[in-house]
C-alpha positions in Angstrom: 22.5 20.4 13.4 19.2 20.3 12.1 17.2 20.7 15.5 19.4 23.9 16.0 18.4 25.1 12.9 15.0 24.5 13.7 14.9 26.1 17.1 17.1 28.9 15.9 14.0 29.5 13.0 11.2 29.3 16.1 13.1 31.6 17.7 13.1 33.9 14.7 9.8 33.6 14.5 8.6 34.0 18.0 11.0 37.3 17.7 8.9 38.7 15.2 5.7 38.5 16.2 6.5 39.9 19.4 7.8 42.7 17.2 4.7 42.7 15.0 2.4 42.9 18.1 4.3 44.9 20.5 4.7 47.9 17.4 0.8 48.1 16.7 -1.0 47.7 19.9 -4.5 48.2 18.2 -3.7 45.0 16.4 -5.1 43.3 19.7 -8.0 45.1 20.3 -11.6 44.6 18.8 -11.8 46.0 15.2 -15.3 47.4 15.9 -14.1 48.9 18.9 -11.3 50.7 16.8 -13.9 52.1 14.2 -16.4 52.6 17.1 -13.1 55.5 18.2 -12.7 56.9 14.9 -16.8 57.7 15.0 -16.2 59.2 18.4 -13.2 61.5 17.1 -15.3 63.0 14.2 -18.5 63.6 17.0 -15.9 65.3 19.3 -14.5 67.3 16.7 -17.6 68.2 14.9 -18.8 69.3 18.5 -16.0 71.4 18.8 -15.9 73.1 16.1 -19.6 74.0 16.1 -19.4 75.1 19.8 -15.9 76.4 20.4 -16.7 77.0 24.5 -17.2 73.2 24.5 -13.3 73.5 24.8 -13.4 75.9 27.6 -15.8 73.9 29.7 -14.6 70.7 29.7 -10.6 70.8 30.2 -8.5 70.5 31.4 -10.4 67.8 32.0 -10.0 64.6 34.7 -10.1 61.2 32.8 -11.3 58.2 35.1 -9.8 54.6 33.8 -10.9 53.8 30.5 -13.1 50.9 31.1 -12.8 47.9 28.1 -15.9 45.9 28.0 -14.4 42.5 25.4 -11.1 40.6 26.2 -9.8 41.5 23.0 -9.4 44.9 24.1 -8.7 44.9 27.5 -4.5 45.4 26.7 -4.8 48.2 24.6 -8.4 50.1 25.1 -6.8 52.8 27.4 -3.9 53.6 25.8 -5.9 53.6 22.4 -8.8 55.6 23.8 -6.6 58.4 25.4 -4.7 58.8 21.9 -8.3 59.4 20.7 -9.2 62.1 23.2 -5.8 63.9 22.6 -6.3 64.6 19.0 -9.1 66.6 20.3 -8.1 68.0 23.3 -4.9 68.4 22.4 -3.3 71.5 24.2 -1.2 70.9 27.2 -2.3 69.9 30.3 -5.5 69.5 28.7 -6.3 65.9 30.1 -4.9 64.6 33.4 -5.4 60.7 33.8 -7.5 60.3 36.9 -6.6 56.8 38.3 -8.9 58.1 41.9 -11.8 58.2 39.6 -12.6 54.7 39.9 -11.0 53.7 42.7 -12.6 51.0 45.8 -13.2 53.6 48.6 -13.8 52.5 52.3 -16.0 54.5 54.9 -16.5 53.9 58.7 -19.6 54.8 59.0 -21.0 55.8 62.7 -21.1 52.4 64.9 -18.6 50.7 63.2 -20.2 50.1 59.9 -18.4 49.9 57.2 -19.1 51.1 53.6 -17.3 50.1 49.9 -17.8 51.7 46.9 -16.5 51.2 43.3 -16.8 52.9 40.3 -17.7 56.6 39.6 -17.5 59.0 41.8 -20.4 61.1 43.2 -20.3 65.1 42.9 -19.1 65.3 46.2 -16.4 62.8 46.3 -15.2 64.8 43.2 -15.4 67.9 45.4 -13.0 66.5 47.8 -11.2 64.9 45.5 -10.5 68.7 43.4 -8.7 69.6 46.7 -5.7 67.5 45.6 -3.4 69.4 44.1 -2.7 67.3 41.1 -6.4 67.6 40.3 -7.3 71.4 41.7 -7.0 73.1 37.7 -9.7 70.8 36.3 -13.1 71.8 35.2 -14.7 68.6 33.8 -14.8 64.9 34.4 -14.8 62.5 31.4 -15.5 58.8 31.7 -15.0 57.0 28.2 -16.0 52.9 28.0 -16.2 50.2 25.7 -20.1 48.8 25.8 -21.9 46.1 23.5 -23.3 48.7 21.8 -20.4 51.4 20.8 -18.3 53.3 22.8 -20.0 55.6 25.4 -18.3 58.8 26.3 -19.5 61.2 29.3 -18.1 64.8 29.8 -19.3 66.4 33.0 -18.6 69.9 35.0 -17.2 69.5 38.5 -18.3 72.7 39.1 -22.5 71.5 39.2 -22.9 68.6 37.8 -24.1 69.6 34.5 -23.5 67.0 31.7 -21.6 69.0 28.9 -21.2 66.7 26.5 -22.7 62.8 26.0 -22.5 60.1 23.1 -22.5 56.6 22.2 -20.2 56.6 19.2 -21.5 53.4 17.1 -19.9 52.5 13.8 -22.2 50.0 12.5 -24.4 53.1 12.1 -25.6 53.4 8.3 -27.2 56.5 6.2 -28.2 54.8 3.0 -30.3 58.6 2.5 -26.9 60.8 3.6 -24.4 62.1 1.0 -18.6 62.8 3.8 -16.6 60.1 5.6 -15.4 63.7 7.1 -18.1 65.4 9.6 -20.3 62.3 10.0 -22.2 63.1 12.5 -23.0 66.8 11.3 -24.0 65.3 8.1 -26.3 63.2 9.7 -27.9 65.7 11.5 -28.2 68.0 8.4 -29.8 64.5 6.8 -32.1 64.3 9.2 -33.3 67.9 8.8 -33.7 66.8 5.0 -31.6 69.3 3.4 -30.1 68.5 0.4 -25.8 67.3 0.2 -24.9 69.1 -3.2 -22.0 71.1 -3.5 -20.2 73.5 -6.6 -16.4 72.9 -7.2 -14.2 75.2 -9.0 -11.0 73.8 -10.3 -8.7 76.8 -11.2 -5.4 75.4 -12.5 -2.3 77.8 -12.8 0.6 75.6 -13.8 2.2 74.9 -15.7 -1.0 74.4 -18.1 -3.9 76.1 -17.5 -7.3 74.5 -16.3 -10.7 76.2 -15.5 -13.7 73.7 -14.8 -16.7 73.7 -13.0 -18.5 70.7 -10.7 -21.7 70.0 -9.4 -21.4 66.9 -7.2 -23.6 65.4 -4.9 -22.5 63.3 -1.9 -23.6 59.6 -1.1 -22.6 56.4 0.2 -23.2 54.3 3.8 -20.5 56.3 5.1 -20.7 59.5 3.2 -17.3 59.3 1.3 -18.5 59.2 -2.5 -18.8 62.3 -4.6 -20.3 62.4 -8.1 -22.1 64.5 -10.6 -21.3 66.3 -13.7 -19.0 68.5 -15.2 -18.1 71.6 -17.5 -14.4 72.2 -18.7 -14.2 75.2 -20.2 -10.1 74.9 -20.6 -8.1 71.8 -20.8 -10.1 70.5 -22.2 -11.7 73.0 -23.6 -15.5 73.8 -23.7 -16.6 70.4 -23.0 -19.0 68.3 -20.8 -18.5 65.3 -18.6 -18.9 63.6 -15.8 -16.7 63.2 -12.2 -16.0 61.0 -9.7 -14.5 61.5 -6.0 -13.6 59.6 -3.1 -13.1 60.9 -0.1 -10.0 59.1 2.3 -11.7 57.6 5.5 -7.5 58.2 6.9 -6.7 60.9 6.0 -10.0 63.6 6.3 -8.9 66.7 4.2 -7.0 64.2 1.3 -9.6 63.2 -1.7 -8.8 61.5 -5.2 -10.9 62.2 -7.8 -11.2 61.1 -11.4 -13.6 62.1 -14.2 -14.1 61.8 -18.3 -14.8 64.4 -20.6 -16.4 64.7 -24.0 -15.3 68.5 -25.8 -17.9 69.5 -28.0 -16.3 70.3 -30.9 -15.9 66.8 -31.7 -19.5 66.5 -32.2 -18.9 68.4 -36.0 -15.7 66.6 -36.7 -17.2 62.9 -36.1 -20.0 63.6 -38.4 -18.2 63.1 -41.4 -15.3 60.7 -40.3 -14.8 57.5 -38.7 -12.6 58.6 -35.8 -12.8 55.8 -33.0 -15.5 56.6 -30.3 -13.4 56.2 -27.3 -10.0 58.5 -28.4 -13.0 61.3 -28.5 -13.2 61.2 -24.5 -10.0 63.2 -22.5 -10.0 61.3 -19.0 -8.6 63.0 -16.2 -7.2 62.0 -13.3 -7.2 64.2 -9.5 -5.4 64.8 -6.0 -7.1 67.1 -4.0 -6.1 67.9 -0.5 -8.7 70.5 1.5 -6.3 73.4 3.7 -9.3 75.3 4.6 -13.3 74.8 5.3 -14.0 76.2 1.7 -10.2 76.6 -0.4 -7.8 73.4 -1.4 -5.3 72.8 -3.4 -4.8 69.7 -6.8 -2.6 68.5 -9.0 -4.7 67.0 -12.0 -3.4 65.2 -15.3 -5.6 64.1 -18.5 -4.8 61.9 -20.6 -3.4 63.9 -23.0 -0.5 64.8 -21.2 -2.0 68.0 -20.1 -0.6 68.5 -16.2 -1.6 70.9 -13.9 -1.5 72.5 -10.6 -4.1 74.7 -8.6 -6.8 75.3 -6.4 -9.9 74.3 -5.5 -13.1 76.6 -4.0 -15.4 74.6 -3.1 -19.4 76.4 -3.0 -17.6 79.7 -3.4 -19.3 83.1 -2.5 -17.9 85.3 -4.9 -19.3 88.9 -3.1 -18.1 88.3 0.3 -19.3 92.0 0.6 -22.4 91.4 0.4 -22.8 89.3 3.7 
């Protein structure tokens, strides 16, 4: 009885990690490799939104094999990699897996010699290969693979060769100097330029208590997702001076909690006189921000003094659009 207990709780057991493994096939593969993809996915999409005819020239686009480079990720590299390309590339038809793009080819050559190739294919083995009609719509080639060094993506036109697009998405990549987690790589480049990260926030609260403050943040961090700085409340609280806090969520790009502490000013007459303790002076506030558009987002805030409040953010507004 008690050996079919015990191979009734290995079997159990053995169930569930199967389960475990089988539901979250990035579990397998290298974590650097994983955050080597999530760099990639904020260069592609900070590409394409800077250069919207990137998405005209390169799909629909052939895929060759994603090529793994570690053990660790040879099960799941692919699968994870073309995930990673469709929330880019994401309207239909716009990638078509090209398993001929790394294929072993044979060719007789003239007096029975005999030539095999493997790996990428030349422009002209492309050319022919366009004339099948599973392949005849695309425009590019893309060959994504997992190196020592990052994860090295190619996009190329099949119409002449040009390289459209090229990177080597490496996350152990640091910017001690750079102020988000969100548009790394074009706030490295704007780093590297040396212009300055600070920004202006306006939080306009409507309901059901109103809010009007002002920020003036600067960003930091290895990975660009602090914000800090100081602020003026001019309502709830009101006409008071602080300082704020935010983080920005490496998961979830437009989604940022912030949290900050105030000091109103008219307590500066009534502690004069009276021995009010220090700390009930400050009115800390607490933030959920979540950014809908480039420059617009909306919050829900409460302080603790019970004031709640729901509204919007602008964030480094341009109050005279007319004037552009």
């Amino acid at each position: 009885m008690v050996n079919r207990i015990t191979t009734y709780l290995r079997l159990m057991l053995l169930a569930t990690c199967s389960w475990l493994f089988s539901a979250s096939p990035g579990l397998a593969m290298l974590p650097q490799t994983a955050s080597d993809l999530q760099v990639l996915e904020d260069a592609l999409r900070q590409a394409t939104e800077a250069d919207p005819s990137l998405l005209k020239q390169a799909t629909p686009m052939l895929l060759a094999p994603p090529l793994h480079h570690w053990r660790e990720s040879r099960d799941d590299f692919a699968a994870v990699a073309l995930a990673t390309l469709t929330t880019i590339f994401n309207t239909p038809q716009a990638i078509i897996p090209c398993p001929d793009c790394d294929a072993w080819r044979l060719n007789v050559r003239p007096g029975n010699g005999l030539d095999i190739y493997n790996g990428e294919l030349s422009l002209g083995e492309l050319g022919r290969l366009q004339k099948d009609h599973r392949y005849s719509a695309a425009k590019a080639l893309t060959v994504i693979q997992e190196t020592p060094s990052g994860v090295q993506v190619r996009i190329t036109s099949l119409t002449d060769g040009r390289l459209i697009w090229s990177r080597l998405a490496d996350s152990s990549e640091r910017l001690a100097q750079v102020k988000p987690w969100t548009n790394f790589a074009a706030e490295r480049d704007r780093r590297l330029r040396g212009e300055s990260l600070s920004y202006v926030f306006i939080n306009l609260g409507l309901y059901p208590n109103p809010l009007f403050q002002l920020e003036f943040i600067e960003q930091w961090g290895d990975r660009n997702q602090h914000l800090s700085g100081v602020a003026i409340s001019l309502l709830n609280p009101n006409v008071s001076v602080g300082i704020v806090y935010h983080y920005m969520m490496p998961k979830l790009r437009r989604l940022h909690l912030g949290g900050s502490l105030y000091f109103p000013l008219q307590n500066l007459a009534q502690s004069s006189g009276s021995s009010r303790d220090v700390s009930s002076q400050f009115v800390g506030q607490g933030m959920v921000e979540y950014t809908f558009a480039n420059s617009y987002g909306v919050f829900g805030s409460i302080s603790s003094k019970g004031q709640f409040s729901i509204g919007f953010n602008f964030y480094n507004p341009l109050f005279m659009p007319f004037l552009l």
